[in-house]
Structures are given as C-alpha cells and as structure tokens.
N, C-alpha and C positions, 0 to 999 in steps of 0.2 A: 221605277219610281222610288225603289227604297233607298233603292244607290244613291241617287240622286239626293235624296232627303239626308243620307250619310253626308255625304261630300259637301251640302249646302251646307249642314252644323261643320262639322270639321271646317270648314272656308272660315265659318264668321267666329269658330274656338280659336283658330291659329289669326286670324284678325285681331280680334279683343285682346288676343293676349301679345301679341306684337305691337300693339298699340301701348298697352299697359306697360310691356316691357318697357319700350321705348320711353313711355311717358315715366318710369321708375328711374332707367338709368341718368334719363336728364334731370328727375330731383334728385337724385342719387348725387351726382355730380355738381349740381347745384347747392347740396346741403355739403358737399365734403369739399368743397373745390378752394384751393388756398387763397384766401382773402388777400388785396395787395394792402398794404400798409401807405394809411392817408395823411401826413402832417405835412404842413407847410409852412411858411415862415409865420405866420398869425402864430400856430399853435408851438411853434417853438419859442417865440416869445412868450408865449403864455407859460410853456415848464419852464423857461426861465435859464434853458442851457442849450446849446447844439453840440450833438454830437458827431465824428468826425473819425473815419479812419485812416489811419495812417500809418505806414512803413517806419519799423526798425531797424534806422540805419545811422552812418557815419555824417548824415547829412539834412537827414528829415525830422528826427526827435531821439533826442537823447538828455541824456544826463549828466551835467559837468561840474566838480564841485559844488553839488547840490542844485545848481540852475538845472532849469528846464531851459534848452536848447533847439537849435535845428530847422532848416528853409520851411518846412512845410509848418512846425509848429508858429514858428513868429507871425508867419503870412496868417495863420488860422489866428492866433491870439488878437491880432489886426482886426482882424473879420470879425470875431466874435465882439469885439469893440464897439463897432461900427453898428452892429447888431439889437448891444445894450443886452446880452447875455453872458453867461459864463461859458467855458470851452470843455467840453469832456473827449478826449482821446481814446481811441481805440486802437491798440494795435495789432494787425491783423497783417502778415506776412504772405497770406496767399490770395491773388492778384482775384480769382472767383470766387473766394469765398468773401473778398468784399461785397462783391456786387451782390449776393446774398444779404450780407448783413446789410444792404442799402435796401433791397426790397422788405426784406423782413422787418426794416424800423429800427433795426439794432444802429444804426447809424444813420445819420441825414445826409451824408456828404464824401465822399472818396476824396482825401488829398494825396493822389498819386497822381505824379508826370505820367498821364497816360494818352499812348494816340488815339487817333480812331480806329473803326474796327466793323464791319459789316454785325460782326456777333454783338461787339458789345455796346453798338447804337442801337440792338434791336433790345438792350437789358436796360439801358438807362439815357440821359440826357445828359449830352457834353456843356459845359461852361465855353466861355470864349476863352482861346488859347493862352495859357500863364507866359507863353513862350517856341521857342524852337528849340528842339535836340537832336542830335543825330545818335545812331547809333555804332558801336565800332568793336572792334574783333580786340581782344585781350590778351596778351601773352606774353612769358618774361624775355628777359636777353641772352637767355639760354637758346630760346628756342629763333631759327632763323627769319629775320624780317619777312613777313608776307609782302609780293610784289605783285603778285597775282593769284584769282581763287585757283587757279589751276594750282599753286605749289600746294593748299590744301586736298589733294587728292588724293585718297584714302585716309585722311585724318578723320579725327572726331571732336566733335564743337559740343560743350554741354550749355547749356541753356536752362535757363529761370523757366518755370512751370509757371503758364498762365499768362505771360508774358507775349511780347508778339515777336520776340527773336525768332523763334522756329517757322513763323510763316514766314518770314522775312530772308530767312535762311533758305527755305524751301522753293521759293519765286529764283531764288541765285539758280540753286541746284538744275530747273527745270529752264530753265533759261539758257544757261551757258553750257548744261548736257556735262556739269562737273559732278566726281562722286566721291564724296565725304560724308561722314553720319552726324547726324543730331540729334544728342538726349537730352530730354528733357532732367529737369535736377529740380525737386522739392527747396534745394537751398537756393538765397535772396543770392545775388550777382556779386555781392561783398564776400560771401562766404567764396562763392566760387571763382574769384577774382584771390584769395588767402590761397587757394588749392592751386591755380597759376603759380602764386610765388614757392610755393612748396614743390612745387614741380609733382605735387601729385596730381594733375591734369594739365593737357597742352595750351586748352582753347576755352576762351568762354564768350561770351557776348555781354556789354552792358551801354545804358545810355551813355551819353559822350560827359555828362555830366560829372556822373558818379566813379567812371574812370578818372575823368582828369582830379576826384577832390583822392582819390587813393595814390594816385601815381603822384602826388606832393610830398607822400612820406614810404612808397616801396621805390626805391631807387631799381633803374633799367627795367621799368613796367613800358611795355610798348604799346602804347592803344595809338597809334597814327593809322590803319588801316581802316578804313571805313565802310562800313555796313549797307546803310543807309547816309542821302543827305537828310539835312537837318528837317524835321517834322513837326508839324504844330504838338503841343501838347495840353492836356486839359484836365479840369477838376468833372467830379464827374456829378451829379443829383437826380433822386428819382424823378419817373415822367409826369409825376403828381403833384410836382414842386414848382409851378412855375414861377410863383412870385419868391420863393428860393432864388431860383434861375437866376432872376431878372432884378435879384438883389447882388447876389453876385459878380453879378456880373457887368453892374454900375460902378461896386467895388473893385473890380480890375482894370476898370478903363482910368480910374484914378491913380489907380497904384501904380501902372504903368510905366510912366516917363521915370519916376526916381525911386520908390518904395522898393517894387521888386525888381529892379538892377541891381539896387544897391545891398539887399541878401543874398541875392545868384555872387557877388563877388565875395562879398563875408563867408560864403559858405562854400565857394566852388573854386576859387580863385586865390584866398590866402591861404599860404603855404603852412605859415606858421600855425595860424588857426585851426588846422588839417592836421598837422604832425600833433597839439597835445592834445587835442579831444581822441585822439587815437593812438595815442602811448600814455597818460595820463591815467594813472591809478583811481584817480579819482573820477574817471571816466566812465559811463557807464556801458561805453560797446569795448572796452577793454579789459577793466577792473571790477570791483564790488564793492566800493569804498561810499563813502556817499563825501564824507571828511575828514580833517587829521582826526576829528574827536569823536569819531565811529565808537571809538572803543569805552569812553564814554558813555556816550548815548545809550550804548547797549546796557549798560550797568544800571544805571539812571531806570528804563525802561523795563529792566528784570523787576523796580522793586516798583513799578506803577502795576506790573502784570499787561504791560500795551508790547504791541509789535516796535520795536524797533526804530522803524521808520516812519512808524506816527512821532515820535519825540523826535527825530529826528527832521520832519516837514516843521513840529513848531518851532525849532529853534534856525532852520534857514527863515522860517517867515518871523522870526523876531528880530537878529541879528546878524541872517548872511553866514554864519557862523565865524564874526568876528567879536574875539574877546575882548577890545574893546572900544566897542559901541556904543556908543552911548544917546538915547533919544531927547528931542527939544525940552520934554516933559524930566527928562534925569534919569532913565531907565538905566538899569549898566548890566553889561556880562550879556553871555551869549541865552540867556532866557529873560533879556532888559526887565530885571526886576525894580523897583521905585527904590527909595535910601530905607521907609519904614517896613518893606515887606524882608528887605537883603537883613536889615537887625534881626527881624522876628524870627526869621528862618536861619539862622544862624551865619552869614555871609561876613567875613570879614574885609576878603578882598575879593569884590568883582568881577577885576581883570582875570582871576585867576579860576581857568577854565576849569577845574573842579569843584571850587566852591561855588561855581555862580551855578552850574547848571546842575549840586545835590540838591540846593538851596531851591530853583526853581522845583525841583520835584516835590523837594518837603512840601512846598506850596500846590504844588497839583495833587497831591496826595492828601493834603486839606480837603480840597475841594473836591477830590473824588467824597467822603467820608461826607459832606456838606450833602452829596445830593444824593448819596447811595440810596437813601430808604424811600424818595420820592421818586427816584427813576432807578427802577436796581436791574433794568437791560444795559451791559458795557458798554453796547453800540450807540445808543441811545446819547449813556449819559456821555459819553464823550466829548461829545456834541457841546452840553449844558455845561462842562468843563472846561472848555475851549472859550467859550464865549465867556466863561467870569473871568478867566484866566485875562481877558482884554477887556473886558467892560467894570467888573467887579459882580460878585455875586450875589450883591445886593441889586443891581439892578435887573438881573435874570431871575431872582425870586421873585419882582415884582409882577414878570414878564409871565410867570408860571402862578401867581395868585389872578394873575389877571383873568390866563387862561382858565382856572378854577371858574372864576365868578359867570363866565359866559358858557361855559359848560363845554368846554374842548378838552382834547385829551392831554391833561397835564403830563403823563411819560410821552408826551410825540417829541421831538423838537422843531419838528417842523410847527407844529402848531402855536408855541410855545413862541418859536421866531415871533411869528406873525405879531404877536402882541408885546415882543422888543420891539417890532421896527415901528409898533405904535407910539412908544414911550415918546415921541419927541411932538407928541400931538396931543395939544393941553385937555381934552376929553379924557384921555387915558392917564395924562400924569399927575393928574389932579385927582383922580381918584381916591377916595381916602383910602382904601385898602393899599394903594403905591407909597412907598416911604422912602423910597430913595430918589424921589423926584423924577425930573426930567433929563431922558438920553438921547444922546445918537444912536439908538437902538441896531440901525439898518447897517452901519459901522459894524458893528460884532457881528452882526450874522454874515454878512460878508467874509469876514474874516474866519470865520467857521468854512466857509464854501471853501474859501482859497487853500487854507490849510488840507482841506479833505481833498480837494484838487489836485496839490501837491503828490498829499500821501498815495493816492492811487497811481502818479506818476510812478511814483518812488518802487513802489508795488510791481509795476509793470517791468521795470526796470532792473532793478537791483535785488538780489537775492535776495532771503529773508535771515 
C-alpha cells in the first residue's frame, strides 16, 4: 500500500512537472523565438524609401565619374519611380546573408540574377523572371579549350560561396562519374574571374552574363563552355510581401518588351561601355577617384570639417561636376552659386574650378555658423545646411520657427522638413511668425534625400 501511495505521488510529481516543463519550453520559445519582419508595400510607402540589396560589381552598381550606375541600380531607380519612393542600396556581396537581411527587414528586396532553388524558395518568394542566363566555365587562353567535362579530370573549379555553381557542378560530377574538385571562394565571380587572368587559378564558374560584360575588356577570356543552358532568373521578396510581389511584378511585365532589353545591352553587350567603367580612374570598381577635382573637394571639405564625399555628393548634385555650368536661374561654377552670393564670397571667376567651389564653401561655412547654436548635432545640422544651401535660409528658419510654434523638435530635421514641405500651403505661409513667404518647400527636402542618397552611395563605394 505504501509503495503504491510512493509510486502514485512520484507518477503525478514527474507528470506535473513534465507538463510544466513542456508548458515552459513552449513559452520559452515563444517568448524567445525570432520574430519575422512584417512591411509591405503600404508600409513602405509610408517610410517613404525601399530598400534593396544588391551586388558590387562591373555590372550591378557602381560608381562612374561621380554617376551612380549599373543593370540592377537603373532597373531599381525605375521601380522606385514607379513606387513614388526613394531607393536606398545595400550592398551585400554574400548571396545568404541577403536572404538574412531580407528576413531581418534590413532590406525589402534582393536585386540579384538569382535562380531558383529548393533552399532558397523555402527562405523567400521569387518575382517573375527579369530574364534567362546560363551559366559557363571561365578560363584564360592559356589554359586549353574545354571540349569535354572529362578534359577536366582532376582539376579544380573555384566557385562563388552561396551561389548555385557547386550544386550545379556537383549534378555533372555525379552524373557523368567525372572527378574534379570544387571550392567554394568567399570571393564575387569578378574577383575570381581577375585570378583566371592572373593565372593564379585555372577555373571558375560565372553567369553567362557577367562573363560576357568582362571578356569585352580581358582579351582571350574563354567562357564558350557551358555549364548550364539558359535559366530563368529572379528578384527575390519576403513571404509577407505580397502586394510587394504583385507590385513588382506588374512592373516587369511592362518593362519587359524594351526597358530591360535595352539595359541587359548597355550593360552586358557594349564593349566600349565595359572597357571604361573598368579602366577608368574614375571608376569605382577600379579607382578611387570620384573626379578630376577630388583633390579639391578634399581641401574644401578639410575646412567645413565634413567627410569628403559629402562635398563631393553636393557638388555632382549641383553641377555634374562641370565647371561650366551654368542653371536657367544664372547659377555658375561647379557649386552653381547666383551672380550676388559669387561677389559676396569672393568669386571672381566661376568657370574657374577653385574659385567657385572655395567660394561655395565660404558660403556653407556661413551657414554652418547660421544654424550652429540651434542645432549643434553635425549630423543634424547638415541636413538644415543642405537645404538653405538650395532653398535659402530664410526659408528653413521659417520652417524651424514653425516647428517651435507647434511644439516639435526644432534640432530634428526631419520634423523641421515636415513644416518646409508646408510652406507652399497658405495656413502656414501666412503665418505671421513666416517672413520669407511662400515655398516649394517639398523641393529642398527632396534635395536633401537625393544628396544624402548620393553621399551613402559614395560611402559605399569609394574610400574615404
């Protein structure tokens, strides 16, 4: 009987508490368990940007004489158009830590020529296809024509990490009972496509695409061997996205017939256009240059105390960085200053690329001094400098007394924005506290986006 009365407690101890367990680890995991990341196209129009990542390459985004370039960027700045938002880039070279950054939120959108994949339809949701690629074996004219995978027997093929060469390689190998090795390589197919011509490796694998835009400027690159035939290819977006999706993907059935032909040849197909963005100093998958007047800019930008390439973003978004330029309104010089600001600040001659762009600083160096004591965060004021620098600074004061009167954070810029892009709405420019009337307010802060747009390009890109 006592046994019994043991064994009954112990039954319903080791019950209760395997209950409890269980009931603990399922809140346990419930409380700990990775949240998926939810925005879709509503809420991206609503922040007002999409983000987007994309590959640093010869062909996808880059940097050329200050222009932002490249098949995937253009196709994105399209989209983002079409959208009615701004484009934020990311660039992320390894093929799964996209798909990361597309669950985690860090990004909305994968623009990589990617196939499909058992794994990586079960991480995200394909677009309809940009196109068809094949893929194809890479090697210089050193090395002798492939006629068959058998002449590769005992060789070694390196391969992009993340990539679907290796399985694609590995279906050969187990198929035709050939034996050669495949390493996987940390490095993008450009890099290991440079180590073919260096003859510091024999073999690589890459889209047919991105061979053919190299083999335009490495003379006896041999990619005619072929991998795969040609394969659909796609953008990629989370599974949560569907009105994403199905924006998307409205937008490719348009682009279709002429849009994106006619980049896949700009980008994959001219030669010329191949050879300078990839010798070209001012290139940014070659050089470090951003201009002839880098050395400039730097100077300029020692006495503002900015990075480099922020003076460097305003004066591509003022002038392209042509000396001279000149705007409808009479702006000149490569920081289009008006005829009374070029006197004030000492400018005699415009065209002449050191007076116009010490001249534009003396003037942003005004305006730093202008807004120092109302916004004394650099980040900030930047901002607030940027936009008098295009609107005048009379109407960003107005924008920042406004924000005073309704009780916002006069150092935000963002909040600040909000009551520019008011100014051209007679409630607010009628206000007696407003003195410098009515703006295009939405103008400048635009112009603020584009520039900081820029600059993070530049960032990405170009060394500091």
């Amino acid at each position: 009987m006592k046994k019994g009365i043991i064994l009954l407690f112990a039954t319903v101890v080791i019950l209760l508490f395997g209950v409890q367990c269980t009931f603990l680890e399922q809140q346990f995991n419930r409380t700990f368990k990775k949240e998926t990341y939810i925005l879709d196209l509503e809420g991206i129009k609503n922040r007002g940007f999409i983000r987007a990542a994309v590959d640093n390459n010869s062909t996808g985004y880059y940097i050329y004489r200050g222009r932002r370039m490249g098949y995937e960027y253009e196709l994105l700045r399209d989209l983002a158009k079409r959208l009615g938002v701004q484009l934020n880039l990311v660039l992320v070279s390894d093929i799964d830590k996209a798909f990361e950054y597309l669950n985690d939120g860090r990004v909305d959108l994968i623009a990589m020529n990617l196939e499909k994949s058992p794994v990586r339809e079960g991480k995200a949701t394909f677009t309809q296809a940009l196109g068809k690629i094949s893929t194809v074996l890479v090697s210089s004219e050193t090395t002798p024509a492939t006629k068959s995978w058998q002449d590769l027997e005992s060789d070694t093929i390196f391969v992009r990490q993340g990539a679907v060469y290796k399985s694609q390689l590995c279906k050969i190998k187990d198929s035709l009972q050939v034996s050669f090795t495949v390493i996987e390589s940390p490095l993008h197919e450009e890099t290991l496509i440079d180590q073919v011509v260096k003859g510091e490796i024999r073999y690589t694998i890459a889209d047919q695409n991105i061979a053919q835009a190299n083999a335009t400027y490495y003379e006896g690159l041999n990619i005619s061997w072929k991998v795969t035939e040609s394969e659909e290819v796609s953008w990629v977006v989370r599974d949560n996205s569907p009105k994403l999706l199905g924006e998307v993907n409205t937008w490719l059935e348009d682009k279709q017939k002429k849009f994106i032909p006619m980049l896949y040849a700009k980008y994959f197909l001219n030669s010329k256009n191949s050879y300078f963005r990839s010798t070209s100093p001012f290139s940014s998958l070659v050089g470090n240059r951003i201009s002839e007047y880098d050395e400039l800019i730097l100077k300029g930008a020692e006495e503002l105390g900015w990075d480099w390439r922020l003076l460097a973003s305003l004066v591509y978004k003022e002038s392209r960085f042509d000396t001279s330029a000149t705007s409808y309104a009479g702006a000149q010089g490569l920081l289009q200053l008006m005829p009374v600001t070029l006197e004030r600040f000492g400018v005699e001659n415009p065209n002449d690329p050191f007076q116009s762009l010490m001249g534009g600083v003396r003037y942003l160096r005004y305006l730093d001094k202008f807004w120092m004591e109302r916004v004394p965060e650099t980040n900030e004021r930047i901002k607030f400098i940027l936009a008098s620098y295009n609107i005048g600074h009379g109407h960003v004061e107005d924008a920042w007394r406004l924000t005073l009167k309704y009780g916002g954070n006069t150092q935000s810029w963002k909040e600040v924005a909000g009551f520019l892009e008011l100014k051209s709405d007679p409630e607010y420019y009628r206000d007696p506290i407003v003195r410098s009337g009515f703006a295009k307010g939405h103008l400048a802060v635009n112009y603020v986006k584009d520039i900081m747009n820029i600059f993070e390009s530049y960032k990405a890109l170009v060394q500091p």
